[in-house]
Structures are given as C-alpha cells and as structure tokens.
One Martini backbone bead per residue (centre of mass of N, CA, C, O) as a GRO file, in nm:
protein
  356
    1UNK     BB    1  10.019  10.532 -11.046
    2UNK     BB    2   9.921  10.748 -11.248
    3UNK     BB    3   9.749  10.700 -11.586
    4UNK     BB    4   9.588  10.958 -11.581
    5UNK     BB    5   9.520  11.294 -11.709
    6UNK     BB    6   9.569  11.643 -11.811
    7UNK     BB    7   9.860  11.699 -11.657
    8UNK     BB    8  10.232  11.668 -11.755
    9UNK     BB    9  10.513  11.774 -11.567
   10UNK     BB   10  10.836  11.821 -11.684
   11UNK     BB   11  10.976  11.863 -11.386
   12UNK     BB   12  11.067  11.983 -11.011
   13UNK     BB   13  11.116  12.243 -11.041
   14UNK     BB   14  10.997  12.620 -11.051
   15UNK     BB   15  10.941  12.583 -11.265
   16UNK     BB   16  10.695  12.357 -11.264
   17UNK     BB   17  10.593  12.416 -10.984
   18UNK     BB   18  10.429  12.643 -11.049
   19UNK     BB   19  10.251  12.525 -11.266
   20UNK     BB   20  10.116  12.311 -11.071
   21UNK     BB   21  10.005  12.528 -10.891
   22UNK     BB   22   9.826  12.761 -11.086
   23UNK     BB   23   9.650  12.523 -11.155
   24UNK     BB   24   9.516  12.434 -10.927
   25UNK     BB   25   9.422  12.728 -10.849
   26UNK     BB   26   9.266  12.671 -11.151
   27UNK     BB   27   9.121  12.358 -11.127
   28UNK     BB   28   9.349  12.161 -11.243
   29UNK     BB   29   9.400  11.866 -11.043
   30UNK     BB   30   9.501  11.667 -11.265
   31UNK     BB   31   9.822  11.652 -11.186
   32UNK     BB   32  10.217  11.548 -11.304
   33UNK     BB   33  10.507  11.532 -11.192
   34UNK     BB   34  10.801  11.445 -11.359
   35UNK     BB   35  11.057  11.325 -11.220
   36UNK     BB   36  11.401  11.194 -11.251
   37UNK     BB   37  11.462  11.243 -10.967
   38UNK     BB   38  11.475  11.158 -10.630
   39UNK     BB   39  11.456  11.503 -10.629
   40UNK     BB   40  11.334  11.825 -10.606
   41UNK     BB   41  11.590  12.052 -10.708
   42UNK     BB   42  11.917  11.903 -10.784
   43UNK     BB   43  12.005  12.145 -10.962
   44UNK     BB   44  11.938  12.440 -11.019
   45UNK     BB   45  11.723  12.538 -10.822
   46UNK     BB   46  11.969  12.397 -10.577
   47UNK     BB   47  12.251  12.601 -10.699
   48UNK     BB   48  12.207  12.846 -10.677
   49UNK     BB   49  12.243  13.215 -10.561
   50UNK     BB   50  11.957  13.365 -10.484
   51UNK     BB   51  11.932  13.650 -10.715
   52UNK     BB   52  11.695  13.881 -10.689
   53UNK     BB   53  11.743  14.001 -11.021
   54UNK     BB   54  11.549  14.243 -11.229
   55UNK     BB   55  11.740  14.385 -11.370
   56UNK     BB   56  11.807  14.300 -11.716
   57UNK     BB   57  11.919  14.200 -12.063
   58UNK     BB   58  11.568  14.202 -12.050
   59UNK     BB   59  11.247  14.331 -12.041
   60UNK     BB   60  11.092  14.063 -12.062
   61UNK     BB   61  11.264  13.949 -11.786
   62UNK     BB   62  11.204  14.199 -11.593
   63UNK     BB   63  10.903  14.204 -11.566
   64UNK     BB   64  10.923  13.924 -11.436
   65UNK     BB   65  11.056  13.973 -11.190
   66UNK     BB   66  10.904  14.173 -11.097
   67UNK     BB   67  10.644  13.987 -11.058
   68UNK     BB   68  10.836  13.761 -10.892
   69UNK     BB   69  10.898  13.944 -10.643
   70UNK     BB   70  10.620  14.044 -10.541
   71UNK     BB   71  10.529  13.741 -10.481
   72UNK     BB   72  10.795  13.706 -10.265
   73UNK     BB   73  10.673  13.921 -10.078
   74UNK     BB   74  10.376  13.814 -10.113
   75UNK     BB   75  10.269  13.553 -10.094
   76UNK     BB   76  10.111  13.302 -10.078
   77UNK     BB   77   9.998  13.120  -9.836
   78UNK     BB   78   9.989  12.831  -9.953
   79UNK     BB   79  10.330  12.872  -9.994
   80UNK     BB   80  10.357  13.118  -9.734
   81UNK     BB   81  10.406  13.358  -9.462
   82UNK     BB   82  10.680  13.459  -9.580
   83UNK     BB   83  10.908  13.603  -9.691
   84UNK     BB   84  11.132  13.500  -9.976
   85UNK     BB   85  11.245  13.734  -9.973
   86UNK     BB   86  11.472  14.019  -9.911
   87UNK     BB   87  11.571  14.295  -9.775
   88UNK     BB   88  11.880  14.394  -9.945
   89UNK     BB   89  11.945  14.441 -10.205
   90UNK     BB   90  12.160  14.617 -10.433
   91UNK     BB   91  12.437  14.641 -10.619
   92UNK     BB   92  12.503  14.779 -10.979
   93UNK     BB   93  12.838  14.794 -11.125
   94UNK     BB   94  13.039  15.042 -11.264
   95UNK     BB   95  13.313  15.229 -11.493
   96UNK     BB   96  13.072  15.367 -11.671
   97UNK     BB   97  12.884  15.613 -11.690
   98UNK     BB   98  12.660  15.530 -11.891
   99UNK     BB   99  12.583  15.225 -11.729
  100UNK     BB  100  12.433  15.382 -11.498
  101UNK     BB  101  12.228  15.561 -11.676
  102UNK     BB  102  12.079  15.311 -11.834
  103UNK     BB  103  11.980  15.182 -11.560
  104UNK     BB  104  11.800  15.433 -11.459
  105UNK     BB  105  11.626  15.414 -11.715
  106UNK     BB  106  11.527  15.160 -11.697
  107UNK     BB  107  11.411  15.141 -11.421
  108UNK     BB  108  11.200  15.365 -11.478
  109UNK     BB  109  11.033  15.247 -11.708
  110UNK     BB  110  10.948  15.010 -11.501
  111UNK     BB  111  10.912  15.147 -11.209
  112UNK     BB  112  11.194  15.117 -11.027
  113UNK     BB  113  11.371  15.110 -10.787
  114UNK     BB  114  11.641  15.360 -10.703
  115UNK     BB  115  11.993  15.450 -10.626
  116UNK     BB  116  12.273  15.617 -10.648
  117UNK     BB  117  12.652  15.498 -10.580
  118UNK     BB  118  12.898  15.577 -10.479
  119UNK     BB  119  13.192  15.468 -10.351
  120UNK     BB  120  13.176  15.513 -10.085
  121UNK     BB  121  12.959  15.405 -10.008
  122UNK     BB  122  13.022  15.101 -10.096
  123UNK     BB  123  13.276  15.049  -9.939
  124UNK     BB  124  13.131  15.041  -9.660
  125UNK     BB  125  13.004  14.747  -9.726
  126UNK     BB  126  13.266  14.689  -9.927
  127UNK     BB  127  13.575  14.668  -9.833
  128UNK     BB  128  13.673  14.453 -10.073
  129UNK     BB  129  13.604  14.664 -10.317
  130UNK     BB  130  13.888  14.742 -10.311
  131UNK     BB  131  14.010  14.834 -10.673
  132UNK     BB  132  13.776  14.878 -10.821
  133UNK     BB  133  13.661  14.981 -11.160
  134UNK     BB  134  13.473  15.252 -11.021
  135UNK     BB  135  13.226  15.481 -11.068
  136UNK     BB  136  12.998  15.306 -10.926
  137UNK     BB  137  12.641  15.248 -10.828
  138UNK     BB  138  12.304  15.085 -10.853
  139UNK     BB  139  12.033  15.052 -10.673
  140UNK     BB  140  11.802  14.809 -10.583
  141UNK     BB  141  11.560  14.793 -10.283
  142UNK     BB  142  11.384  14.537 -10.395
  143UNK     BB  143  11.617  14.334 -10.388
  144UNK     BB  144  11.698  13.968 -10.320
  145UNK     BB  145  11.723  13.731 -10.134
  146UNK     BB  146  11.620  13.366 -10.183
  147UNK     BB  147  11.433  13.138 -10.046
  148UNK     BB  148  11.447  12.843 -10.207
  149UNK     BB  149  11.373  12.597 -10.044
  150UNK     BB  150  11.090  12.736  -9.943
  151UNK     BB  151  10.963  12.762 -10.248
  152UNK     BB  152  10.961  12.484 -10.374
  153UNK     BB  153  10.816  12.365 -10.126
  154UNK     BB  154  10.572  12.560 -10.128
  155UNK     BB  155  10.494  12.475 -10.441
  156UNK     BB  156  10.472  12.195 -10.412
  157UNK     BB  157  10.232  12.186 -10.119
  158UNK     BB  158  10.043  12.307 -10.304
  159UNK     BB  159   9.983  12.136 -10.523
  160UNK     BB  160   9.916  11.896 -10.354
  161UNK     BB  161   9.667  11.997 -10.221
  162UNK     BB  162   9.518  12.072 -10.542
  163UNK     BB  163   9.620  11.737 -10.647
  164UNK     BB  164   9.891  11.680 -10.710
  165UNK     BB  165  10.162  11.462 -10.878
  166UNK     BB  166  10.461  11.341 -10.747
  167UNK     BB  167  10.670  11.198 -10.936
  168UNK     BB  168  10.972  10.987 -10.865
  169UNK     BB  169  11.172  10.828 -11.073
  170UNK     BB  170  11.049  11.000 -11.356
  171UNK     BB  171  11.120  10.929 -11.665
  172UNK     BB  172  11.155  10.990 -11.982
  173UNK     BB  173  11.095  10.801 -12.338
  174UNK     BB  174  10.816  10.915 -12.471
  175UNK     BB  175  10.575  10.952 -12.742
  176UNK     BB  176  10.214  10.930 -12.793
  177UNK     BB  177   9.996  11.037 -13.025
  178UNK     BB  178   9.636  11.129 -12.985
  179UNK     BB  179   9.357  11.153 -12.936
  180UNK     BB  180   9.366  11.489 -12.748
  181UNK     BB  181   9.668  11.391 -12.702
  182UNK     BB  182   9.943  11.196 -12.482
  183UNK     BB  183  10.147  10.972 -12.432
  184UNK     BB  184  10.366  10.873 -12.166
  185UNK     BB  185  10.703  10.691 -12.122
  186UNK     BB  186  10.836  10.598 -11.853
  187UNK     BB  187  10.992  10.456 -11.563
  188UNK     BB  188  10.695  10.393 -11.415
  189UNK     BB  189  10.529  10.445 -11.687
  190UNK     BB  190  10.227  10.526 -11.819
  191UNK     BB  191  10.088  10.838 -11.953
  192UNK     BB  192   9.779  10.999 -11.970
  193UNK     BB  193   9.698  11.321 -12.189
  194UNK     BB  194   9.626  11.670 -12.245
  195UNK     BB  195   9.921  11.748 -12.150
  196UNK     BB  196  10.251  11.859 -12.216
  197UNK     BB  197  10.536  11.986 -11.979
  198UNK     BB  198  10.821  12.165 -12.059
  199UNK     BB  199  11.047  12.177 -11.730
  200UNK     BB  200  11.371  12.061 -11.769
  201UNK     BB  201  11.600  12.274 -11.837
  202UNK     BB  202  11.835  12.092 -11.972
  203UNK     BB  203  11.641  11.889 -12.087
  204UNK     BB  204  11.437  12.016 -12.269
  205UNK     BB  205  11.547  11.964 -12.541
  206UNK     BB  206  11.548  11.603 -12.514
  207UNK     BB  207  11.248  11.590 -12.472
  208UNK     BB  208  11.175  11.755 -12.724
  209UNK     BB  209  11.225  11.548 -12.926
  210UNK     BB  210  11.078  11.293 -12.844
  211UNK     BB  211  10.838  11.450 -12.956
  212UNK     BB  212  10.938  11.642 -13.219
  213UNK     BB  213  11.104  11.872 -13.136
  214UNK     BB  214  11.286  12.227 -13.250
  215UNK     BB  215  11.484  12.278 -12.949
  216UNK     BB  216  11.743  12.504 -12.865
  217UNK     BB  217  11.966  12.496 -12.635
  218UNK     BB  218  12.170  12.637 -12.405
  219UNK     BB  219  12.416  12.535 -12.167
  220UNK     BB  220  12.555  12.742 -11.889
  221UNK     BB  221  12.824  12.685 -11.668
  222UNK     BB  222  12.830  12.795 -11.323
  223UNK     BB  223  13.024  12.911 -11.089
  224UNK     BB  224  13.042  12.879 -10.705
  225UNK     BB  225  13.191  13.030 -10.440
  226UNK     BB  226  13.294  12.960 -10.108
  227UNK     BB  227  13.425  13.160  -9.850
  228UNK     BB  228  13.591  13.245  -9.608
  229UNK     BB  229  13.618  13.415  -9.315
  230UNK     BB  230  13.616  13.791  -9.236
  231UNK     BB  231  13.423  14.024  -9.177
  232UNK     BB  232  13.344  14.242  -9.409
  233UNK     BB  233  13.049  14.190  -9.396
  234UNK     BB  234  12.734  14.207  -9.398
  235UNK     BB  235  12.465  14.021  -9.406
  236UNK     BB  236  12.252  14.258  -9.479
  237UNK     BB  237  12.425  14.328  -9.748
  238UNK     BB  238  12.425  14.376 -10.028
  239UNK     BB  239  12.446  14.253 -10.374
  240UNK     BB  240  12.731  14.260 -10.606
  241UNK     BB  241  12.779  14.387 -10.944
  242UNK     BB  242  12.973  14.335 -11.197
  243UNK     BB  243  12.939  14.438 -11.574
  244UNK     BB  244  13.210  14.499 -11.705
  245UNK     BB  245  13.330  14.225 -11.575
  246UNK     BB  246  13.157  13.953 -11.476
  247UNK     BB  247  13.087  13.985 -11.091
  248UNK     BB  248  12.986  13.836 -10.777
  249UNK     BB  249  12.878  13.888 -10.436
  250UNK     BB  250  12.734  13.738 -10.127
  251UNK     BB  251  12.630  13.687  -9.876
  252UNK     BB  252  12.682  13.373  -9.599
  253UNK     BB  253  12.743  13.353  -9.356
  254UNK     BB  254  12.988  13.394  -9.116
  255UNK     BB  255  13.154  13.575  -9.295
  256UNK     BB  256  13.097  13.503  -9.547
  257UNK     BB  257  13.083  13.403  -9.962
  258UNK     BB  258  12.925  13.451 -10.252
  259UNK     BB  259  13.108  13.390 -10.564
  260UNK     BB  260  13.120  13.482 -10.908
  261UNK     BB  261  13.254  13.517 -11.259
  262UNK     BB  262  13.072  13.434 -11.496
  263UNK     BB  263  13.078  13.172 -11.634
  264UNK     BB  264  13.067  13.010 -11.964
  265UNK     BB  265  12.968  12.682 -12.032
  266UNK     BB  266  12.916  12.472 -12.311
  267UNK     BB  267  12.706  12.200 -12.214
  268UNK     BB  268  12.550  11.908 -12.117
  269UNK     BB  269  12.352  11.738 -11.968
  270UNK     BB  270  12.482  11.677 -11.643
  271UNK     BB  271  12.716  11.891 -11.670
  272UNK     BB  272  12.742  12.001 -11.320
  273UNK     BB  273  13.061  11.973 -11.227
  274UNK     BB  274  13.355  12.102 -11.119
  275UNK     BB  275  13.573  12.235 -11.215
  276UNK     BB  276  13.928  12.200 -11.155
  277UNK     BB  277  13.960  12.531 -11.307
  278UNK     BB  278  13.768  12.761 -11.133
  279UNK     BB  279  13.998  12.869 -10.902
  280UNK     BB  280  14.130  13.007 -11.111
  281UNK     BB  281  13.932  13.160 -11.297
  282UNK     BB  282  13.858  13.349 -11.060
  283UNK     BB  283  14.137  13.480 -10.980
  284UNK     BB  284  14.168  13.634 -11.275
  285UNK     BB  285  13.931  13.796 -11.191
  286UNK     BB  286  13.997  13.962 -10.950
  287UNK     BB  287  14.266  14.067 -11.031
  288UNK     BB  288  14.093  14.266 -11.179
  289UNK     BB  289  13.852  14.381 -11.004
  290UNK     BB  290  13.919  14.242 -10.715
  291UNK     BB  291  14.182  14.183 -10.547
  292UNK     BB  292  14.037  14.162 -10.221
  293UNK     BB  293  13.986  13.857 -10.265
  294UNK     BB  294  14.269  13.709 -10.262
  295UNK     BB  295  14.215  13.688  -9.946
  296UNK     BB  296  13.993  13.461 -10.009
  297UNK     BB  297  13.927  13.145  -9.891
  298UNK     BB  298  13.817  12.838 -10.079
  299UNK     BB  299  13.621  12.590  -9.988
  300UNK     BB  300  13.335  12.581 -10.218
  301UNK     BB  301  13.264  12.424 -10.516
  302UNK     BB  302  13.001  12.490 -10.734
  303UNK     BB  303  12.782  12.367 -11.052
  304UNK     BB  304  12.552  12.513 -11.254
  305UNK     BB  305  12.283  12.542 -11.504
  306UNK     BB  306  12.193  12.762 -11.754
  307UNK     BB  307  11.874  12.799 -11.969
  308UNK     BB  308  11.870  12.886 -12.316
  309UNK     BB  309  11.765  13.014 -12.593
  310UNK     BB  310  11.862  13.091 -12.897
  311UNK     BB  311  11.616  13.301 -12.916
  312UNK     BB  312  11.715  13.565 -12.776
  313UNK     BB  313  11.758  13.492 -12.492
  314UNK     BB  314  11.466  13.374 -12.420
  315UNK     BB  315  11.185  13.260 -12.256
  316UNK     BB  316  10.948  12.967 -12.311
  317UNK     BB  317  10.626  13.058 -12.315
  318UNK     BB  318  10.449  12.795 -12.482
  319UNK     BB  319  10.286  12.622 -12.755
  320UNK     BB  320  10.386  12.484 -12.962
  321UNK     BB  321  10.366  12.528 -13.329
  322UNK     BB  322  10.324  12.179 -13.396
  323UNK     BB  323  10.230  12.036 -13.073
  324UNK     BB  324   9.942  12.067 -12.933
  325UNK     BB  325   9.992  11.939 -12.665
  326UNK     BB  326  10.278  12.117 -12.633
  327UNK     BB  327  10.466  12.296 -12.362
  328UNK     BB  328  10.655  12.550 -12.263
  329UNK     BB  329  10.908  12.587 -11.971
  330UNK     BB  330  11.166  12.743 -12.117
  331UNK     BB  331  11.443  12.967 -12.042
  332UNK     BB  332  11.549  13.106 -11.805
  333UNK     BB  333  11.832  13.221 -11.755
  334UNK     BB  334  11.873  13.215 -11.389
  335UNK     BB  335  11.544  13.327 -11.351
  336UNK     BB  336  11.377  13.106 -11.168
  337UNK     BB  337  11.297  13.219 -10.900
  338UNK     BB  338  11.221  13.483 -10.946
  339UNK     BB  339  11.023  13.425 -11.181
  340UNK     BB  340  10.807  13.195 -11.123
  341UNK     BB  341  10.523  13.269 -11.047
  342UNK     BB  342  10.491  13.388 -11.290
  343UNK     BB  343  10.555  13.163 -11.483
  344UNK     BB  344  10.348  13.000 -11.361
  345UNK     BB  345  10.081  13.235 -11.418
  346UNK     BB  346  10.130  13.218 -11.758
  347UNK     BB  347  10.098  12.917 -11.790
  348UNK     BB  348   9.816  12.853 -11.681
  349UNK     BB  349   9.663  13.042 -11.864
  350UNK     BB  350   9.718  12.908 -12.124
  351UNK     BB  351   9.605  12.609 -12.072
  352UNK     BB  352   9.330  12.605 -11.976
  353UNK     BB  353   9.158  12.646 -12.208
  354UNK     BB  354   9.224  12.413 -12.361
  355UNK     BB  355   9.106  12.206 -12.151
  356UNK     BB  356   8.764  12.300 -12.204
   0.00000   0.00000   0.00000
C-alpha cells in the first residue's frame, strides 16, 4: 500500500479515471485511486447505456461533450487504437416544431453538425416508432454508442504505465488535515497527499462532508431495460430520444434494443437495485409515446445513479472553497462517459499549479 503521495483520487469510474490519466500525462507519477469496490467502475460508469449525446439542457456541459466525443473519437493512443465512440448518430425527436428549431438553433451556435428529419426519415429506420406524437426530429451525425469498458480500461491501463496506483477495496473514513496537505484514513490503511480529488460519484456528498465540505448532490435512479429480440431495427441505426416526455432507446444487438423511460428517483447512495416496478413504469410511458414498443418483451432490467449538483444540476470540476487541499470532479449528471476525457484534462489542468 503506498503511504505517501502527491494525489489521492477517491472513486475508480470515468471522471477518477481520467483525472488519474491526464494528471500521469502531465508529469504528476505519484497518485493514488482508492476504489471502495472490488472492481472499478461497478457502478454509474459500468450500468449506463454507453449514449455518446452532446447536445444537452446546459451549455456548458454541451461544450464538455463535444470536447469529450471529440476525444473519443480520436483517443489518445495509449488510452486506444481505435475509436471509442461509433459513428452511428443520433435523433433528437418532439412534437413540437419550435423545439426542433431550438435545437438546430443551439447546435449551430455550438458548432454541432446536425440535420432536420422529417417522420417518415425517422421512421424508416425506427419501425417501432410508428405512432409517436412526433412532428419530426433533429439527427446529430457525430453522437454515437460508447465503447464503456474499453473507455474505462484504458484510461485505468494509461494512468498504471504512467505511474499512478489503483488501490482496490479501499473505502475512505477520515481525513486529518496537515500542514502542505492532508491524511486519508481508509480500509486499506493511511495515505498523506497533499491533494485528495473526490471523484465518488453517487457518494461524492458523503465523501465530502467527511473531510468537512458542505456539498449536497442529489442521486437519481434511473432504469434501463433490455428487451427481446424482434430485428426491427438495425443494429448501427442512431439512438432515438424522445424529449417530450423523455424515453430513449438504442440498438443493443442481436436485434434486441436498449429503451429507458427517463424515471427519475432521489435514493441514497448504493440504492442502485432495481425497482420491482419499473417494468410497469416503462409500459405506462410507451403506451404514451411509443405503442409499438408494447409489442417488446423485457428480458433484463437494471439500474444505474446519475448523480447532479443542487447548483443549476452542472458538474463541479473545482476546488473546494473552503478546503485547500480538496478538489471536486463531481456531478456528472449522466454525461460521465461522454465528457470523461474533457472533464479529466481540465481536472488535472486545475490541480496540476497548486502541485509546484
């Protein structure tokens, strides 16, 4: 167990990940990753459903996006060899036509490419959305499917060769700030740093406050459901959302398909079990939007946290304001695969000054 270090990055998903990478990339060797899991990225980072969707209801995490789809398109080599994002796009579907032009309107200014498409476009590719009140919707050609675990691994796999340690089954319970820095108290044993980086995910709140910060996040659970095979879709057609009243769904291979009702649950951290009515749930919200979807047998339900700021639900990539020595890289708000890259090169950007 390393006892000394310079950064202590507490959670092992995508934002811990990437911060422990872009950190080795600039020069910073000696960190530490205390994963509380047997396994990193057993939870939000390894239960979504991999949608690569840049354009979202905040600017500023639209901007993180596209820097982390680009990214992802274009991966550092020793992150991959091949692209982690697919080209497979999106759209972005509403009944209602002033918000499809506000979406062309917001991803013109962002620079986004996109293209209006009418219901039957749509419907060519997505069979199953006959009967959908949609008037339309907006393709997104540069959004795509995540390749999660190979994302995850090869930011952990980057950040190993350039010195940083993954300490697994290594929960935090204390911090005793020092002169320079500050101890960390774990299952594992003490570590001094003099940064610790909370990158916890659903426990970011519980972390923090251990150390003394006052960071309230809220924890929504949110269902996904795989369902039986009926080959009406092809597997590399875009990801559909409907944000009228938010359900989603994308290929899942083998003509199966991956659908989400968009529900939305304030639990503790670690209720991330799945609700035993969520397959109603689900039937309530397509037999509004989407009919034909009723027609689909759910093999497998489960459920991931996605875990937002109370302040305007944007990410918190800073340094405490009260805590020297603590950094947060916390409230991702479902975007962590997506912007991870971005959110970990300006995380280890922050940090890296205070180091010298």
């Amino acid at each position: 167990m390393v006892v000394s270090t310079r950064v202590v990055i507490i959670g092992g998903g995508f934002a811990g990940a990437a911060t422990a990478y872009w950190l080795v990339r600039a020069g910073v060797r000696d960190v530490v990753i205390a994963e509380r899991e047997e396994v990193c990225g057993l939870h939000a980072s390894g239960r979504n459903a991999a949608l690569g969707r840049q354009l979202t209801e905040h600017e500023c995490v639209s901007r993180l996006a596209i820097r982390g789809c680009t990214l992802l398109r274009t991966p550092p080599p020793d992150v991959a060899d091949q692209p982690l994002v697919s080209d497979s796009g999106s759209v972005l579907l509403s009944g209602r036509a002033e918000t499809l032009q506000r979406l062309g309107a917001q991803a013109a200014a962002l620079g986004l490419p996109y293209a209006p498409l009418a219901p039957d476009a749509i419907l060519a590719r997505w069979p199953p959305l006959e009967g959908m009140p949609m008037v339309g919707g907006v393709c997104f050609p540069t959004d795509g499917l995540i390749d999660i675990h190979a994302l995850l691994t090869g930011l952990l796999a980057g950040a190993r060769r350039g010195g940083a340690h993954v300490e697994t089954c290594c929960e935090v319970s204390g911090f005793a700030p020092r002169r320079g820095g500050v101890v960390i108290e774990t299952s594992a044993g003490a570590i001094e740093a003099r940064c610790a980086v909370v990158a916890a995910g659903a426990w970011a709140g519980a972390v923090g406050a251990l150390a003394g910060a006052d960071m309230a996040f809220d924890r929504l659970r949110r269902h996904l459901h795989l369902t039986g095979p009926l080959h009406e879709v092809a597997r590399d057609a875009p990801f559909v959302w409907y944000l009228d009243d938010e359900f989603y769904a994308r290929p899942a291979g083998g003509g199966a398909l991956l659908v989400s009702a968009c529900d939305e649950t304030n639990v503790a951290p670690g209720q991330d079990g799945a609700s035993a009515t969520a397959v109603l749930g689900l039937a309530d919200k397509v037999a509004r939007v989407a009919p034909r979807f009723l027609e689909y047998r759910i093999t497998r339900t489960w459920a991931c946290l996605r875990t937002f700021t109370r302040h305007g639900r944007v990410p918190l990539i800073g340094w405490d304001r009260g805590i020297p020595w603590l950094f947060w890289v916390a409230g991702l708000g479902g975007h962590g695969a997506t912007c991870s890259l971005a959110v970990g090169r300006d995380a280890a950007a922050a940090i890296v000054p205070r180091l010298r």
